[in-house]
N, CA, C, O and CB atoms as a CASP TS submission, in Angstrom:
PFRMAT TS
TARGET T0000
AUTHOR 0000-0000-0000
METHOD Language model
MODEL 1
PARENT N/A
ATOM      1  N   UNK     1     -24.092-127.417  25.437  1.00  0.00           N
ATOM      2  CA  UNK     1     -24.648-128.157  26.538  1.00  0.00           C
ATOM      3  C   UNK     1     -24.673-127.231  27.740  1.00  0.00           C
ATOM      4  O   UNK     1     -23.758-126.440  27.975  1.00  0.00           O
ATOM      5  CB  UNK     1     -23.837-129.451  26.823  1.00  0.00           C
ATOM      6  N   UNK     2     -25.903-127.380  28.593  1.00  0.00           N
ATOM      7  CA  UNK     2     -25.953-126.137  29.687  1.00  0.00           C
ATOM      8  C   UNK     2     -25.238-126.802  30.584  1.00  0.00           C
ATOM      9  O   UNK     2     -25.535-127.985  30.419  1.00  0.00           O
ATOM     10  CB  UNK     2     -27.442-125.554  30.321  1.00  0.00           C
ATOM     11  N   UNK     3     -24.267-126.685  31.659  1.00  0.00           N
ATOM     12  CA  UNK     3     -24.063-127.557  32.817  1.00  0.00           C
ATOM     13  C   UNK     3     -24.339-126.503  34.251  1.00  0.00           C
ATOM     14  O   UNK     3     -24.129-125.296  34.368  1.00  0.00           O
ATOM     15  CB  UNK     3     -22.358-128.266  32.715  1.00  0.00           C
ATOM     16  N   UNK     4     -24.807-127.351  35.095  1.00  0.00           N
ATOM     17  CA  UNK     4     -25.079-126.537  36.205  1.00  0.00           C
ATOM     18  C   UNK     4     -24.495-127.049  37.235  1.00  0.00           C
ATOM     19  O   UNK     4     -24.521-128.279  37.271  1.00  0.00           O
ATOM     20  CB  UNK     4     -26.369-126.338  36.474  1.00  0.00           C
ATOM     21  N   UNK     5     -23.769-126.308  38.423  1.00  0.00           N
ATOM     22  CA  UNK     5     -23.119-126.621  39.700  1.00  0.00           C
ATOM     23  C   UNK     5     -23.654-125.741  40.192  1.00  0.00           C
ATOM     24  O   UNK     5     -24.378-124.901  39.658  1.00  0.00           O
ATOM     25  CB  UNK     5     -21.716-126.691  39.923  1.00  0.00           C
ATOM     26  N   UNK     6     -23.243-125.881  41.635  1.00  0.00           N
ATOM     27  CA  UNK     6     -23.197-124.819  42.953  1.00  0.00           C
ATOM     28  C   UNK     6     -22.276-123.669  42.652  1.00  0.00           C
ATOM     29  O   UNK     6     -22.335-122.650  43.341  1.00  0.00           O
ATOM     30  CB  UNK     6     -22.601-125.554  44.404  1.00  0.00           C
ATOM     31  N   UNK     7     -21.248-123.810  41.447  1.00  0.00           N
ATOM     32  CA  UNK     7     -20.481-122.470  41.575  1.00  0.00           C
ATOM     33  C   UNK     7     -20.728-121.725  40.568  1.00  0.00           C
ATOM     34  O   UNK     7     -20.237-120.599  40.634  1.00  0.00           O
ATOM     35  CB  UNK     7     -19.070-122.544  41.666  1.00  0.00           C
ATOM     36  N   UNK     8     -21.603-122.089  39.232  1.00  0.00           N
ATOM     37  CA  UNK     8     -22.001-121.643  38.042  1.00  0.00           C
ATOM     38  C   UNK     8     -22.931-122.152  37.124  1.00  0.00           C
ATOM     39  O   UNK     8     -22.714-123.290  36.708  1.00  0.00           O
ATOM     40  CB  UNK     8     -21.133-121.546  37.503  1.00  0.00           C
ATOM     41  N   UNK     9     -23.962-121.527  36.703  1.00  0.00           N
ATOM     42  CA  UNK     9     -24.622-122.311  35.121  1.00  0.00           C
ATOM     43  C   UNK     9     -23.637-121.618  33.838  1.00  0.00           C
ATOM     44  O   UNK     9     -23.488-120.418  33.611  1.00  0.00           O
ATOM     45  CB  UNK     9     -26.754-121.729  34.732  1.00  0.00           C
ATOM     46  N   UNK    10     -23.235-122.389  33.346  1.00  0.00           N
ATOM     47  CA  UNK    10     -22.402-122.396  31.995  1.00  0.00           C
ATOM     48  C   UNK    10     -22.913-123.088  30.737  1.00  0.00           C
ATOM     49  O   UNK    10     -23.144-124.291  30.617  1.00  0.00           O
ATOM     50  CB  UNK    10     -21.113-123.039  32.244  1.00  0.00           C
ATOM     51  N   UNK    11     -23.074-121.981  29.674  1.00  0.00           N
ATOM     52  CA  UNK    11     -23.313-122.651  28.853  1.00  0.00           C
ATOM     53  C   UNK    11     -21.730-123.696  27.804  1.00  0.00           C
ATOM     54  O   UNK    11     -20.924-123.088  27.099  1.00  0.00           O
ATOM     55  CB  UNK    11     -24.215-121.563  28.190  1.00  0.00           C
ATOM     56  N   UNK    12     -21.707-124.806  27.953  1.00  0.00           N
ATOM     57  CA  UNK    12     -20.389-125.383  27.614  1.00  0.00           C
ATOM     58  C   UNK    12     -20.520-125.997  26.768  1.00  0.00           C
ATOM     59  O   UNK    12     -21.309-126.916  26.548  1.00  0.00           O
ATOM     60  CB  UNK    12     -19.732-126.054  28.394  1.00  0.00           C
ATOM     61  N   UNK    13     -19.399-125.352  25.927  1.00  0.00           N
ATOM     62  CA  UNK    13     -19.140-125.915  24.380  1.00  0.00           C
ATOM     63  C   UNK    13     -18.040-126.916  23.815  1.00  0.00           C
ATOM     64  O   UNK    13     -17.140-126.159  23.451  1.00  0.00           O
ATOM     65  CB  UNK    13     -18.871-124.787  23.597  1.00  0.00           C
ATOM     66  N   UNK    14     -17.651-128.185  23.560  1.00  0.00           N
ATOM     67  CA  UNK    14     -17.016-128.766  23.644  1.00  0.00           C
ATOM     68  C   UNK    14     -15.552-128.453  23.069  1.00  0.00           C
ATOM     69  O   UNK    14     -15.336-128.000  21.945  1.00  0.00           O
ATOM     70  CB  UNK    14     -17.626-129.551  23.391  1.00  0.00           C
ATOM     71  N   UNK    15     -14.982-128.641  23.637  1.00  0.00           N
ATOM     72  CA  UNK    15     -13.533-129.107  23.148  1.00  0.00           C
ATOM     73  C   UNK    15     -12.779-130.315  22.774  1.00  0.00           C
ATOM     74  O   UNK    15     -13.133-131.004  21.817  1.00  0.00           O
ATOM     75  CB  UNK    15     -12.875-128.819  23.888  1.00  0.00           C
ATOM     76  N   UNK    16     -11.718-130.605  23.519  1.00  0.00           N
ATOM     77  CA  UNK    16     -11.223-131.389  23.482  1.00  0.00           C
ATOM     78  C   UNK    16     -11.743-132.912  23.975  1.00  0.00           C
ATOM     79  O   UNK    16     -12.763-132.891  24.664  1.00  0.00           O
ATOM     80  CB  UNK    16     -10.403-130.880  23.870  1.00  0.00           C
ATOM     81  N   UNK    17     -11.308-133.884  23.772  1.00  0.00           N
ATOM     82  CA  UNK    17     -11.530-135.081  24.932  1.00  0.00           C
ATOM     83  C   UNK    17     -10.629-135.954  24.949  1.00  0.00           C
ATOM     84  O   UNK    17     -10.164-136.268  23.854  1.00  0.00           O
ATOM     85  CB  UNK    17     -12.722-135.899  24.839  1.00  0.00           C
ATOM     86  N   UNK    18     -10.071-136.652  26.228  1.00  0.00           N
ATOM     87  CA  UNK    18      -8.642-136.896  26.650  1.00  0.00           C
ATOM     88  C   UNK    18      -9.497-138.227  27.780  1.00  0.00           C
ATOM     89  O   UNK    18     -10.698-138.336  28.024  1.00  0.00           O
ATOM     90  CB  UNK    18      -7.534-135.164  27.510  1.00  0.00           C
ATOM     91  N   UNK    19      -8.687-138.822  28.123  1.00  0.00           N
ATOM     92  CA  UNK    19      -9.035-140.336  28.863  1.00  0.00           C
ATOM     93  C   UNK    19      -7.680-140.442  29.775  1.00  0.00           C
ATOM     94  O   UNK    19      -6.561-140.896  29.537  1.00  0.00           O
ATOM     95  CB  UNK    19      -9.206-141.907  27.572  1.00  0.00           C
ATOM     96  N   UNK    20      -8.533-139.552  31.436  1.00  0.00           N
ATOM     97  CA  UNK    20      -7.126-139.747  32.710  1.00  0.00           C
ATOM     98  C   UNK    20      -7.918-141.145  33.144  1.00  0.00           C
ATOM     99  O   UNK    20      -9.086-141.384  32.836  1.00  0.00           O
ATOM    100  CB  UNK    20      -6.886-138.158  34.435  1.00  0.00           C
ATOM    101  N   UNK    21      -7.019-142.053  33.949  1.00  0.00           N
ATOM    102  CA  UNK    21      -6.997-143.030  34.555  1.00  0.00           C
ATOM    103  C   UNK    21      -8.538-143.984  33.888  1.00  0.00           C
ATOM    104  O   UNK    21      -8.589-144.662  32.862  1.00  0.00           O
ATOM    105  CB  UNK    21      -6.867-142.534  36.148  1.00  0.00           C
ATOM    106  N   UNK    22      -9.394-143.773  34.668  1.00  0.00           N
ATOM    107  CA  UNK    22     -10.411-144.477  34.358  1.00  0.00           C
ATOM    108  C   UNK    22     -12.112-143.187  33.955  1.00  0.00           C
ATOM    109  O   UNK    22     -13.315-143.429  34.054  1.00  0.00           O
ATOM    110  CB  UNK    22     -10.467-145.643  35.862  1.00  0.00           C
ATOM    111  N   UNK    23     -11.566-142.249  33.633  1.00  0.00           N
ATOM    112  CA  UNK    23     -12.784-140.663  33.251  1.00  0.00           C
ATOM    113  C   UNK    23     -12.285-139.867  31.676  1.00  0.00           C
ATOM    114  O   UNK    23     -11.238-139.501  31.142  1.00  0.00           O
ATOM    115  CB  UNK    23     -12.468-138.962  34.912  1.00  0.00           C
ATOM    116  N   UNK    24     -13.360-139.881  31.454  1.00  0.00           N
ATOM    117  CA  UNK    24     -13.315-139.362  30.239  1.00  0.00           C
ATOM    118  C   UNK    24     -13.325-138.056  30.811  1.00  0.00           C
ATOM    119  O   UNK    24     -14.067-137.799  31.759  1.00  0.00           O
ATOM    120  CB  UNK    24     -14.382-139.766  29.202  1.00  0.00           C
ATOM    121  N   UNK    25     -12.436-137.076  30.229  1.00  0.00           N
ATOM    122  CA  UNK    25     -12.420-135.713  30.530  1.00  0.00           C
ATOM    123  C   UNK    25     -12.371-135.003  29.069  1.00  0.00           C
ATOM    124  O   UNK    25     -11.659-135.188  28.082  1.00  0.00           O
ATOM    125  CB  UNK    25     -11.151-135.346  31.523  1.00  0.00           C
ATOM    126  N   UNK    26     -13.558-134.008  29.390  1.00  0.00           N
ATOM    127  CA  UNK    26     -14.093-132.855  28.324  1.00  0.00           C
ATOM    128  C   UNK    26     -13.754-131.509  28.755  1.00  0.00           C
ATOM    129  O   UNK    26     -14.139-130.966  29.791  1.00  0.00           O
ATOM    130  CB  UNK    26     -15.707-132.851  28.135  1.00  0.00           C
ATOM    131  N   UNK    27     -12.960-131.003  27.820  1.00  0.00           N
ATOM    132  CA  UNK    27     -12.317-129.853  27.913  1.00  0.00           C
ATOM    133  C   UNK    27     -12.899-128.802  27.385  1.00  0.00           C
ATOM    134  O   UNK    27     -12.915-128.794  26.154  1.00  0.00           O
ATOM    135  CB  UNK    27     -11.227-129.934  27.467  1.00  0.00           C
ATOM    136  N   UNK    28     -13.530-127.643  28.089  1.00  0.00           N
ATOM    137  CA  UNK    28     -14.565-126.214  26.940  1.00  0.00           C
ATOM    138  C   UNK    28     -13.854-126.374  25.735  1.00  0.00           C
ATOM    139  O   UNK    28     -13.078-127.279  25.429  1.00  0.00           O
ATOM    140  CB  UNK    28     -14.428-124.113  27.435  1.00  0.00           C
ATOM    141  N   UNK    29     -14.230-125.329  25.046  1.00  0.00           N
ATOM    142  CA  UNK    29     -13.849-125.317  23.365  1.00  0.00           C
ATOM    143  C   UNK    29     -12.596-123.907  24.589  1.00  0.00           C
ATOM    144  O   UNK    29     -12.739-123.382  25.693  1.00  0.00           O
ATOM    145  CB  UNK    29     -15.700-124.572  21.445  1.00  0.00           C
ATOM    146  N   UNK    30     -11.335-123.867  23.318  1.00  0.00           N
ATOM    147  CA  UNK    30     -10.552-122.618  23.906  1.00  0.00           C
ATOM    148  C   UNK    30     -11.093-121.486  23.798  1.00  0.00           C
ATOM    149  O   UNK    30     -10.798-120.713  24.709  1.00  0.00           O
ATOM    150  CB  UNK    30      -9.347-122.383  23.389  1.00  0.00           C
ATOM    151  N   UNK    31     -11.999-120.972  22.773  1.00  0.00           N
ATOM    152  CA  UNK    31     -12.779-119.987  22.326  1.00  0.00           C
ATOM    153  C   UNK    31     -13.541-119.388  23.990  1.00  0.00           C
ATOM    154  O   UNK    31     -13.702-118.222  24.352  1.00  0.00           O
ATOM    155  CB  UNK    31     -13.921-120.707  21.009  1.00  0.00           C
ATOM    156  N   UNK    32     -13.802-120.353  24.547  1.00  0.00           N
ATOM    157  CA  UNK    32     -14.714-119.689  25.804  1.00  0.00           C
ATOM    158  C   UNK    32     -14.071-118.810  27.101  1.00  0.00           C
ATOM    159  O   UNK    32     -12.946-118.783  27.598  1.00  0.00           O
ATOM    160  CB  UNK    32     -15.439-120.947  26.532  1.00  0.00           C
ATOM    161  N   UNK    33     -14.834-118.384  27.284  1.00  0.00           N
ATOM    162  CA  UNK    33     -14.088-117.041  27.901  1.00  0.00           C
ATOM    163  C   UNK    33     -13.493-118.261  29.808  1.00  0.00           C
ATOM    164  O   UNK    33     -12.538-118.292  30.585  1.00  0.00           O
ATOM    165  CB  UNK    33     -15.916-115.003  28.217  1.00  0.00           C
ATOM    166  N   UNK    34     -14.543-118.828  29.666  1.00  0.00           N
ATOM    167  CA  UNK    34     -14.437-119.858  31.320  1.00  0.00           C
ATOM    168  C   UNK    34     -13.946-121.107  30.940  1.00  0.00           C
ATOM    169  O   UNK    34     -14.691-122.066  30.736  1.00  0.00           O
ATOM    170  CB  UNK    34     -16.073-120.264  32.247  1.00  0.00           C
ATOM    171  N   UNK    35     -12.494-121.155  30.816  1.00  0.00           N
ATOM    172  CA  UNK    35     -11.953-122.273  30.751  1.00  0.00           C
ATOM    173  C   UNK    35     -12.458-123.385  31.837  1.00  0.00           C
ATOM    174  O   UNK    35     -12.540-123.140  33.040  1.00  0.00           O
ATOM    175  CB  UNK    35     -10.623-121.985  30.806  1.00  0.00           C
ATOM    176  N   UNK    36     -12.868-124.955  31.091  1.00  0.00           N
ATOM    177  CA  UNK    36     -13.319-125.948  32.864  1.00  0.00           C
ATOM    178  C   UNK    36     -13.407-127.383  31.467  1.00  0.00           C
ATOM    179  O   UNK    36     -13.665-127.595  30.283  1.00  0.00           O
ATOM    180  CB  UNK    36     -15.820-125.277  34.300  1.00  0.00           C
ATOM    181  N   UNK    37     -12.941-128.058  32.839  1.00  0.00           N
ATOM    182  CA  UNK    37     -13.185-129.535  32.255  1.00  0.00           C
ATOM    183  C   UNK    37     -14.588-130.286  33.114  1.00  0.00           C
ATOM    184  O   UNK    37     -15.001-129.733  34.133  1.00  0.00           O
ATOM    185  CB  UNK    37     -11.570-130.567  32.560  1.00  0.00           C
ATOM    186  N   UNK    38     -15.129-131.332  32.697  1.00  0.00           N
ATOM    187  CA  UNK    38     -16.008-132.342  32.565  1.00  0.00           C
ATOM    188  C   UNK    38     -15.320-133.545  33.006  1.00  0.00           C
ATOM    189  O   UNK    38     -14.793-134.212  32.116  1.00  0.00           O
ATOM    190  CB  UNK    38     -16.526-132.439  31.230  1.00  0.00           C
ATOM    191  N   UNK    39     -15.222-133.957  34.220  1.00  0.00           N
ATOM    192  CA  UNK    39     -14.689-135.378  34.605  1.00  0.00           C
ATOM    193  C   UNK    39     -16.260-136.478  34.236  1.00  0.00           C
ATOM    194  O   UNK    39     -17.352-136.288  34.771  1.00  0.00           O
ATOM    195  CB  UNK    39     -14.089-135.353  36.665  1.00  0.00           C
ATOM    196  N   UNK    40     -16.047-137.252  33.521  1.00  0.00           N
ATOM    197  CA  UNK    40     -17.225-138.511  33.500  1.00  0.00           C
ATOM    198  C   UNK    40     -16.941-140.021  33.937  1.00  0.00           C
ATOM    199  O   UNK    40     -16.075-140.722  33.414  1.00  0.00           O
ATOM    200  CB  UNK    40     -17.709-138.705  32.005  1.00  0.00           C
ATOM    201  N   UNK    41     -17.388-140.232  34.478  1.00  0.00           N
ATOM    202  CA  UNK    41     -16.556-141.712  35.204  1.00  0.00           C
ATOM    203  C   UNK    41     -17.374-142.909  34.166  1.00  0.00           C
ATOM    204  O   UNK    41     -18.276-142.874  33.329  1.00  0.00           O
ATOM    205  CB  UNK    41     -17.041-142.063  37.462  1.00  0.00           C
ATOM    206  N   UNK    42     -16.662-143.739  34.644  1.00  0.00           N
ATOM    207  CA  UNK    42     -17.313-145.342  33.911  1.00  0.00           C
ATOM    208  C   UNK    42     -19.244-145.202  34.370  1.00  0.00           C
ATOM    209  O   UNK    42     -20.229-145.325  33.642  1.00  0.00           O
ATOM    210  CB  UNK    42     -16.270-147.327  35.101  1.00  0.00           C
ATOM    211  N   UNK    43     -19.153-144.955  35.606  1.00  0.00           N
ATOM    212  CA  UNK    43     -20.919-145.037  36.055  1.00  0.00           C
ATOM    213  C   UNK    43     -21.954-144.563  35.154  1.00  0.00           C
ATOM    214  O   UNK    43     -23.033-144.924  34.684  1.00  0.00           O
ATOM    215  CB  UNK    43     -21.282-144.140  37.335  1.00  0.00           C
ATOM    216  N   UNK    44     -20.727-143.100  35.108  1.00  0.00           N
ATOM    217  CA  UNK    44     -21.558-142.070  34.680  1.00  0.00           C
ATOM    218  C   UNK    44     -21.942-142.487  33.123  1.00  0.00           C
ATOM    219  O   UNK    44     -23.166-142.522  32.994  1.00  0.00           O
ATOM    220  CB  UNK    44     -20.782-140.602  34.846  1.00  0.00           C
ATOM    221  N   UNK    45     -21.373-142.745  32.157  1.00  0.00           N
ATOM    222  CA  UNK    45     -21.469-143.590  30.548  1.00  0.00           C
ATOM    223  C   UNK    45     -22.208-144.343  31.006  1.00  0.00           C
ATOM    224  O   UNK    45     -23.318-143.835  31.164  1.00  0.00           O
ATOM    225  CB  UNK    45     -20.192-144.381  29.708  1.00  0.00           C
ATOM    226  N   UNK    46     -22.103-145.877  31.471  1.00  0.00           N
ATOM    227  CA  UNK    46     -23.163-146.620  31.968  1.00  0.00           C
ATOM    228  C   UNK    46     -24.516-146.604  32.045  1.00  0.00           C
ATOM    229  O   UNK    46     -25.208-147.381  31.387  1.00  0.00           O
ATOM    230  CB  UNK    46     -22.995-146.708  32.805  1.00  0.00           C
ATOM    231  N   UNK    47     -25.232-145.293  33.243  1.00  0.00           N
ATOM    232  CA  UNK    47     -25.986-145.425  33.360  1.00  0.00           C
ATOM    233  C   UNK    47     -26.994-144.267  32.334  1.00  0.00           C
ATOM    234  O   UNK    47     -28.192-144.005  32.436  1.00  0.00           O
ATOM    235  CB  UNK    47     -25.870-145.607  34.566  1.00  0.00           C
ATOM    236  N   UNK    48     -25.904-143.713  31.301  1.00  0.00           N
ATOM    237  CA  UNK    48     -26.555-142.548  30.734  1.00  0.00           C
ATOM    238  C   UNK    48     -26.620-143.708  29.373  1.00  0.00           C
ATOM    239  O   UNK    48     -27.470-143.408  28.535  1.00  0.00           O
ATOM    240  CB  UNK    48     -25.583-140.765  30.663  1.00  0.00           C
ATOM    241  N   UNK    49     -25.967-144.737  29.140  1.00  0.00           N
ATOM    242  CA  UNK    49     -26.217-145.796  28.161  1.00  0.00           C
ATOM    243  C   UNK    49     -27.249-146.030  28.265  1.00  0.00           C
ATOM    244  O   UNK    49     -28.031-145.793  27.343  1.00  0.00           O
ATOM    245  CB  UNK    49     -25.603-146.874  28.152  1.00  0.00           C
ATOM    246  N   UNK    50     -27.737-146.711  29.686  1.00  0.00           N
ATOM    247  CA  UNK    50     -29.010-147.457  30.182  1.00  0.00           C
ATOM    248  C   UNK    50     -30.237-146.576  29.844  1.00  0.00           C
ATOM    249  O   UNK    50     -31.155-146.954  29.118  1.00  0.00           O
ATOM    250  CB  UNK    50     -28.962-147.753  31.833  1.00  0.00           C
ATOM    251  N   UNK    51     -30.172-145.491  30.379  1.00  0.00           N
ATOM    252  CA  UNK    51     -31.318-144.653  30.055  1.00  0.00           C
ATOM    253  C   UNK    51     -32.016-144.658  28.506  1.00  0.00           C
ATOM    254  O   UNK    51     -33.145-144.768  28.029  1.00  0.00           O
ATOM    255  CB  UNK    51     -30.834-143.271  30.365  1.00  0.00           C
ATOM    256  N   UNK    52     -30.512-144.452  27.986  1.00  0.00           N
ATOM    257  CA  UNK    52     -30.792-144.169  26.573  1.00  0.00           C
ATOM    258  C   UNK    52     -31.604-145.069  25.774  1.00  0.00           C
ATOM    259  O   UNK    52     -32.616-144.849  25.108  1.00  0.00           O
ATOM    260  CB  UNK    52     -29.639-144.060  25.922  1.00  0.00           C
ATOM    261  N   UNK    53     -30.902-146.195  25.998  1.00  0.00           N
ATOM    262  CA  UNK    53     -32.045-147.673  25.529  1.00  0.00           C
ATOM    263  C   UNK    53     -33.618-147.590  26.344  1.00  0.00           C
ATOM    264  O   UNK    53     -34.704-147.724  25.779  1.00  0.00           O
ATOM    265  CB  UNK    53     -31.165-149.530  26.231  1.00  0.00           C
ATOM    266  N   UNK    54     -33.481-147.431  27.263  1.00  0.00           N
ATOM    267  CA  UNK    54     -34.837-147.641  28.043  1.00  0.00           C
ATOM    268  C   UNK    54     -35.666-146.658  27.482  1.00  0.00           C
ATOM    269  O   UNK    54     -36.740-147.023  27.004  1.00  0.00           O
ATOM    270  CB  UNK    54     -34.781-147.472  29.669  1.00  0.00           C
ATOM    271  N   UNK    55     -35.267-145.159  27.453  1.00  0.00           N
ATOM    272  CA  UNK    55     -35.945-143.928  26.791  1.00  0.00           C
ATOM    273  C   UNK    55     -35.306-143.237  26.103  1.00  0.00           C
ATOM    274  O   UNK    55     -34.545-142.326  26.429  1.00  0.00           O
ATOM    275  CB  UNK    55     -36.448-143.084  27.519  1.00  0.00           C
ATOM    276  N   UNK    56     -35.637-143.719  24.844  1.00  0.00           N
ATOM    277  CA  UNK    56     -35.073-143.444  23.788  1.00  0.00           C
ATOM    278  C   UNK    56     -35.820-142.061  22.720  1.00  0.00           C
ATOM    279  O   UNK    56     -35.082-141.505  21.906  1.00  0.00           O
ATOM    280  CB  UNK    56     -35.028-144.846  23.191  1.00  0.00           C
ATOM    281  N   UNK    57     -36.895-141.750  22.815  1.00  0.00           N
ATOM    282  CA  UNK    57     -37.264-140.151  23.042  1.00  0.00           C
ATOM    283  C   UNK    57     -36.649-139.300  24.107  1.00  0.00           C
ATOM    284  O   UNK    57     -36.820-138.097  23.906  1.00  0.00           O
ATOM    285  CB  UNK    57     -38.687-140.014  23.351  1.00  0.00           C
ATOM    286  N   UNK    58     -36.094-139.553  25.000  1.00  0.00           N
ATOM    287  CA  UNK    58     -35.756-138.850  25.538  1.00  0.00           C
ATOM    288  C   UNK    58     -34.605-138.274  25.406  1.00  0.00           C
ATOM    289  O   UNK    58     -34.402-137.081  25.635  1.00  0.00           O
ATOM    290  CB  UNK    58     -35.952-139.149  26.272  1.00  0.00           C
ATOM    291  N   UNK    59     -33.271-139.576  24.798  1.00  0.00           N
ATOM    292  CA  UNK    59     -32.247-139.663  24.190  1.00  0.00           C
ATOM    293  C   UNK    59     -31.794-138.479  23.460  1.00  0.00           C
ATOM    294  O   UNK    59     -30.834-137.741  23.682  1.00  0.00           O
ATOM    295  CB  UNK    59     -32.366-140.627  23.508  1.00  0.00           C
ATOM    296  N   UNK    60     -32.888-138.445  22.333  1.00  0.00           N
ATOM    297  CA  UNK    60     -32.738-137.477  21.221  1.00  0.00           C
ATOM    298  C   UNK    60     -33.365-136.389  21.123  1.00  0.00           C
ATOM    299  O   UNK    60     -34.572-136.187  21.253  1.00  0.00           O
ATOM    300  CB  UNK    60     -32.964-137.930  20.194  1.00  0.00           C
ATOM    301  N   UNK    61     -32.454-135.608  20.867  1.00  0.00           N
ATOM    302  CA  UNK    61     -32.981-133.885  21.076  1.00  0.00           C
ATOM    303  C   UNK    61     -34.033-133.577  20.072  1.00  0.00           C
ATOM    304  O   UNK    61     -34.208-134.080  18.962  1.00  0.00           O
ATOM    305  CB  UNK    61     -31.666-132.636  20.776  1.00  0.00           C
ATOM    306  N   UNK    62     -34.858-132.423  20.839  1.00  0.00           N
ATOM    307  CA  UNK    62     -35.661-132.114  19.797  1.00  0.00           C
ATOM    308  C   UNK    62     -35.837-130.811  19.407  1.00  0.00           C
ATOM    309  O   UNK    62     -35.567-129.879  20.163  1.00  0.00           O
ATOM    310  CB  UNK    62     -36.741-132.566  19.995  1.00  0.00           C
ATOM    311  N   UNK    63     -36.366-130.622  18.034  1.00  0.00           N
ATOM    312  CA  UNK    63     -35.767-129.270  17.448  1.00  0.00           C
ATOM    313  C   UNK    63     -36.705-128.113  18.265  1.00  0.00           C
ATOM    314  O   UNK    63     -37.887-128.289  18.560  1.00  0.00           O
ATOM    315  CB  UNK    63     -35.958-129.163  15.532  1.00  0.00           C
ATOM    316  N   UNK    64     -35.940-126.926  18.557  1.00  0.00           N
ATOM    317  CA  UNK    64     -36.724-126.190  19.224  1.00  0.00           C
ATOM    318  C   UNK    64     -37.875-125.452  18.596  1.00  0.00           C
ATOM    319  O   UNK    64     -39.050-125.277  18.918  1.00  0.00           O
ATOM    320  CB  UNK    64     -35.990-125.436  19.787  1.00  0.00           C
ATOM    321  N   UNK    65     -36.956-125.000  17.363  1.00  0.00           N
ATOM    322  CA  UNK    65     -38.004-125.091  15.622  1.00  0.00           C
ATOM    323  C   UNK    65     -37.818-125.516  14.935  1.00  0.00           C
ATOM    324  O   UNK    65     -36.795-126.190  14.818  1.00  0.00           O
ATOM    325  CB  UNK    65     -38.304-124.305  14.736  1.00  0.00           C
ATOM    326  N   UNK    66     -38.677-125.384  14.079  1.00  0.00           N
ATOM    327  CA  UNK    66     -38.753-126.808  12.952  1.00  0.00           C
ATOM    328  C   UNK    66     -40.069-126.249  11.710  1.00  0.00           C
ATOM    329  O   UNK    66     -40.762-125.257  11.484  1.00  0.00           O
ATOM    330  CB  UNK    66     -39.482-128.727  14.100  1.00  0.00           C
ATOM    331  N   UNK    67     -39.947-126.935  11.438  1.00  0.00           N
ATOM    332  CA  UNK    67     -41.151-126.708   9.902  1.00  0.00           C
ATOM    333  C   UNK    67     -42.336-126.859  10.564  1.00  0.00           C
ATOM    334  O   UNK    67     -42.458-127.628  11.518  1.00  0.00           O
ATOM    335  CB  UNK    67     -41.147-128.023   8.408  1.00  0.00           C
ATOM    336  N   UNK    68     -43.128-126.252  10.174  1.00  0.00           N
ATOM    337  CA  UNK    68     -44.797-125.976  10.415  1.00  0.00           C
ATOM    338  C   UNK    68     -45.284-127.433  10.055  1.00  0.00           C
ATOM    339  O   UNK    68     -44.930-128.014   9.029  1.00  0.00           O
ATOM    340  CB  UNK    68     -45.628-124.612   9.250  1.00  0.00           C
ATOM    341  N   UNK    69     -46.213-128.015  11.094  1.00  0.00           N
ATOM    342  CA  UNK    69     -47.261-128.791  10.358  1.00  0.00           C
ATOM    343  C   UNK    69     -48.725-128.824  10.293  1.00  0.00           C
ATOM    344  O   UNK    69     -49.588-129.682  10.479  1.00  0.00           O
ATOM    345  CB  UNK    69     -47.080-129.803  10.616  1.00  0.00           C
ATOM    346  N   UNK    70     -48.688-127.132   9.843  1.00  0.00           N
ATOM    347  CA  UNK    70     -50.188-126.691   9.461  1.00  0.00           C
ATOM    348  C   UNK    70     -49.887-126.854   8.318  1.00  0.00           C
ATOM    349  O   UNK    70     -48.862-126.674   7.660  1.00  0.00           O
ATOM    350  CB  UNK    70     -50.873-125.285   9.798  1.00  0.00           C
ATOM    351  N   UNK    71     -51.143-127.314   8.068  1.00  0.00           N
ATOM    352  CA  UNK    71     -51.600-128.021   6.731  1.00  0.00           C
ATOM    353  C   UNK    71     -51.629-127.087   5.509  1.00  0.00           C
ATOM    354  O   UNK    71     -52.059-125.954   5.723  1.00  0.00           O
ATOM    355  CB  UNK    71     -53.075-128.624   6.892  1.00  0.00           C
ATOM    356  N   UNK    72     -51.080-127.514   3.768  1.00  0.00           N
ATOM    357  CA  UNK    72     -50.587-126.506   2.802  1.00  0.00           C
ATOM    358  C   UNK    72     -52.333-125.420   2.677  1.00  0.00           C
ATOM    359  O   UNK    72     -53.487-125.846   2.724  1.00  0.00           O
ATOM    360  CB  UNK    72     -49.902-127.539   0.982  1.00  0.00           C
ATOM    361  N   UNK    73     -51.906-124.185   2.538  1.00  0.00           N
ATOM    362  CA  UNK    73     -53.010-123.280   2.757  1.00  0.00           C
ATOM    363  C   UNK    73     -53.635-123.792   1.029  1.00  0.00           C
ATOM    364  O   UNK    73     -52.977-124.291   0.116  1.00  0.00           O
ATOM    365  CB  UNK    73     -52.454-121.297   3.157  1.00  0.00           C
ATOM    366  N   UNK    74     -55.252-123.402   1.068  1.00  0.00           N
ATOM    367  CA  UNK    74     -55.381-123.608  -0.410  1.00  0.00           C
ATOM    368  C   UNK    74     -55.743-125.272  -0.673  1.00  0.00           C
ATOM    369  O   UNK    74     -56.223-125.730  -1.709  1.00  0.00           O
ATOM    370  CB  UNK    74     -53.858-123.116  -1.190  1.00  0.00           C
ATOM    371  N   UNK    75     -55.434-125.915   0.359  1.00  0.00           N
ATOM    372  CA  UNK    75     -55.591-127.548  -0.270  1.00  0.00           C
ATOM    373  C   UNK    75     -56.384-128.166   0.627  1.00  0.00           C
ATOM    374  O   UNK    75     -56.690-129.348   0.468  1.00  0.00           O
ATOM    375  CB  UNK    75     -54.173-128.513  -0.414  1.00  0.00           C
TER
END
């Protein structure tokens, strides 16, 4: 997952996940050289739920490649 702030673009690979007070917190994988966590609040699930139902292509990733659909040569 790419994440972007004011202090870095990181590409971040998951780790762990742990539940402080009321935020889901995502921990890099240890493997990464930039240790950082991911605070997500209740809103934040919520409204990334909402989206998801509403646009649901948008939801789901799409392959960057994938199988050709030019047609079998010969037929």
């Amino acid at each position: 997952m790419k994440v972007k702030s004011k202090l870095a673009d990181i590409d971040f690979q998951f780790g762990k996940f742990e539940v402080k007070r009321n935020h889901l917190v995502i921990h890099s994988h240890p493997d990464q050289t930039m240790q950082s966590k991911v605070y997500v609040s209740p809103d934040d699930i919520f409204s990334g739920l909402v989206r998801a139902f509403l646009f649901p292509a948008r939801a789901l990733p799409l392959p960057s490649t994938g199988p050709s659909l030019d047609p079998i040569p010969g037929v």
